[in-house]
C-alpha positions in Angstrom: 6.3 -10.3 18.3 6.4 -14.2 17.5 10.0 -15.0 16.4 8.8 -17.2 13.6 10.6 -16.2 10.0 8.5 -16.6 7.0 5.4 -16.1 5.0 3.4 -13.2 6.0 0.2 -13.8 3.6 -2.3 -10.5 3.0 -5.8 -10.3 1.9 -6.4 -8.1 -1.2 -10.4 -7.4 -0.7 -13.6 -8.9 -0.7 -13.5 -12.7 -2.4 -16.6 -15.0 -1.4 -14.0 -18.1 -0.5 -11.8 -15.9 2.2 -11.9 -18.3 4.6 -11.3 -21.4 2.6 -7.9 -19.6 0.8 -6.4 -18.2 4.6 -7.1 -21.4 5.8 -5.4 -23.3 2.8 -2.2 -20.4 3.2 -2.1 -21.4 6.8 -2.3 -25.3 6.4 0.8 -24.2 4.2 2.7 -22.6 6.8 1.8 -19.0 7.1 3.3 -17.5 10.0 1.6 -14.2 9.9 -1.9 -13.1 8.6 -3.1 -9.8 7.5 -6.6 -9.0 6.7 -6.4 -6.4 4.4 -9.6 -4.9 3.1 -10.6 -1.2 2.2 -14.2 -1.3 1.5 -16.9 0.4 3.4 -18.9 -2.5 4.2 -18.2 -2.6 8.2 -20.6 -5.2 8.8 -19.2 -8.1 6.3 -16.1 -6.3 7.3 -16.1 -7.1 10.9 -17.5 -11.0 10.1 -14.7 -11.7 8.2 -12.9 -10.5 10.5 -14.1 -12.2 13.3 -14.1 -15.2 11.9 -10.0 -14.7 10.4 -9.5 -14.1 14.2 -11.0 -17.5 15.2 -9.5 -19.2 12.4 -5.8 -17.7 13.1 -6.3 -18.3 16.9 -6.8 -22.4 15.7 -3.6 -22.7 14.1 -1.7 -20.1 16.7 -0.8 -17.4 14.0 -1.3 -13.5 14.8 -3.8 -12.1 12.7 -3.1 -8.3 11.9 -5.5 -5.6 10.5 -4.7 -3.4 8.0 -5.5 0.5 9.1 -8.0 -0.4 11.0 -7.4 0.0 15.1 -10.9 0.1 16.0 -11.4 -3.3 14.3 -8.7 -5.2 15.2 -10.4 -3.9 19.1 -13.7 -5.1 18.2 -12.5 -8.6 16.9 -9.7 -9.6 19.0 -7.2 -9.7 16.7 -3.0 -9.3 17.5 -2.1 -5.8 16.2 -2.5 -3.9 13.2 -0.9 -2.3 10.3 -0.1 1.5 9.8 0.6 3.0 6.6 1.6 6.4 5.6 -1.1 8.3 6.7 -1.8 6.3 9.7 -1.7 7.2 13.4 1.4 7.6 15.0 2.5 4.0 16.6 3.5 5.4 20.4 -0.3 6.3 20.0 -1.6 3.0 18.2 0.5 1.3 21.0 -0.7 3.2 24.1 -4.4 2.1 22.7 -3.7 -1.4 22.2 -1.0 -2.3 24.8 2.7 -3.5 25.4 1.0 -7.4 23.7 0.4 -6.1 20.3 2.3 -6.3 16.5 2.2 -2.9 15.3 3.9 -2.9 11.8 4.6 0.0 10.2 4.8 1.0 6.0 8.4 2.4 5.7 8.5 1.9 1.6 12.3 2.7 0.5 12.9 5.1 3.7 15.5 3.5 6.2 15.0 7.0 8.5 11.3 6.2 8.0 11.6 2.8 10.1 14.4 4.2 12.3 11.1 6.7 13.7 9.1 3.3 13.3 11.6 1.4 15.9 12.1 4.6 18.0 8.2 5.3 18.4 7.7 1.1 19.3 6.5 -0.6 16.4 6.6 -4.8 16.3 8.2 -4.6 12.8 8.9 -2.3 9.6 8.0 -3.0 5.9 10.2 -2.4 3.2 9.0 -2.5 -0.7 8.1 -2.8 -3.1 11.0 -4.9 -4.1 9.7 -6.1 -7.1 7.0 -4.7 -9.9 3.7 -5.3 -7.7 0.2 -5.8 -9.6 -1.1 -4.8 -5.6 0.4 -1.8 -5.7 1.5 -0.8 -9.2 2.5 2.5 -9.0 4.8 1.8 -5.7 8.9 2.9 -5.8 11.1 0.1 -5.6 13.3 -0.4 -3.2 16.9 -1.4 -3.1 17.7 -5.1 -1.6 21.1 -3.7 0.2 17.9 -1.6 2.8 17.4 -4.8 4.3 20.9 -5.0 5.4 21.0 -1.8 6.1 18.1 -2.1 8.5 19.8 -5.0 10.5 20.9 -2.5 13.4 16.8 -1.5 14.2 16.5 -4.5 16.4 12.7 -5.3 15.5 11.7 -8.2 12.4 11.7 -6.7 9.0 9.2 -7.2 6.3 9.6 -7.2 2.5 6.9 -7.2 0.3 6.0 -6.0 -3.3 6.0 -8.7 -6.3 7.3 -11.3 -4.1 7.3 -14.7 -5.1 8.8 -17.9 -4.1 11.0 -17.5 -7.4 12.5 -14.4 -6.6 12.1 -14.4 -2.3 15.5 -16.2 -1.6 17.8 -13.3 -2.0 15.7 -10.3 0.4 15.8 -13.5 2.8 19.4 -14.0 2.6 19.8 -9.8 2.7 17.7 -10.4 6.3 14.1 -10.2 5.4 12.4 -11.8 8.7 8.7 -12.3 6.7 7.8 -12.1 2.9 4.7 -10.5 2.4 2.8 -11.8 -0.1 -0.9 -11.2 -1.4 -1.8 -12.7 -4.9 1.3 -14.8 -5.3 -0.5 -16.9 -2.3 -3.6 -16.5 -2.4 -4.2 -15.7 -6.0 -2.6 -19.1 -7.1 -4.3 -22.3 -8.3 -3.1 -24.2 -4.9 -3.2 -21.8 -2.1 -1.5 -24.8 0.2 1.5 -25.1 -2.0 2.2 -21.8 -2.6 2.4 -21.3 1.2 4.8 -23.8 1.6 7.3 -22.9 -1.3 7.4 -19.5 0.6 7.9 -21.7 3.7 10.6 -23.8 2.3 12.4 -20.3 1.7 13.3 -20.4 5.4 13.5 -24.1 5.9 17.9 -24.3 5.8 17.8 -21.3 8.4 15.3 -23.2 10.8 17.1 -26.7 10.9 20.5 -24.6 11.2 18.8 -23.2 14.2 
């Protein structure tokens, strides 16, 4: 898992300009790319997916896939994502080997990402934090579970209505990435959105 704090961006579905709006959230500093995508379509699925993978690979960022194990196979990508009703990760691990992210959903459950960290995911999700127009019906969750978390020993995500507004404090409370889907690449410049997340992490990186 890349030790580089800061925006994890997410896809949210099919859009005809994919390519052009990861590319412009990567120009902005995206450490971490998610191709996130539940339709049935496996053949535009897997180009887009390809091509993410090429595209990620240029500016050295690990592309994940969302759910999809067989996919991320297929295209070459650096791990995937598991939700809820997702495989186990010891077995989404032994399949994909010691190299790749395997991040895991853990919502508002701290026990939930203890299992995560015991079974050998890459990293554990936390969220929503904040009213999400992704996932509207999610639970929030408290702030202080980032802290809380700090003993797991793997990177932490938060996600759920983040935006560069309201990111600084789950950074402070130890978030390693902000996940983020339409405050990114929803917004009228994809680039500068990017980098307002980015500049969320910018005092801990020249205090490095």
């Amino acid at each position: 898992m890349p030790n580089r704090r800061g925006l994890y961006a997410i896809t949210n579905g099919p859009r005809a300009d994919l390519l052009e709006a990861t590319a412009l959230a990567l120009e902005g500093g995206a450490r971490m790319l998610q191709y996130r995508d539940l339709g049935r379509d496996g053949q535009r699925r897997h180009a887009e997916a390809s091509a993410l993978a090429a595209l990620c690979r240029a500016h050295h960022v690990p592309l994940i896939i969302d759910h999809d194990i067989a996919l991320a196979m297929e295209v070459g990508a650096d791990g995937v994502h598991l939700g809820r009703d997702d495989d186990d990760p010891a077995a989404v691990r032994e399949a994909l080997g010691p190299q790749a992210i395997i991040g895991v959903s853990c919502y508002d459950s701290l026990s939930r990402a203890q299992a995560a960290a015991r079974a050998g995911a890459s990293y554990v999700s936390f969220g929503a934090f904040f009213p999400s127009s992704t996932k509207p019906l999610a639970s929030l969750a408290p702030i202080d579970l980032l802290r809380q978390s700090a003993a797991l020993g793997i990177a932490r995500v938060a996600i759920g209505g983040i935006t560069p507004d309201n990111g600084r404090p789950l950074v402070e409370a130890g978030a390693d990435y902000l996940a983020a889907v339409a405050s990114v690449l929803a917004a009228t410049d994809v680039r500068a959105a990017a980098r307002r997340f980015d500049d969320l992490y910018s005092s801990d990186r020249n205090s490095a």
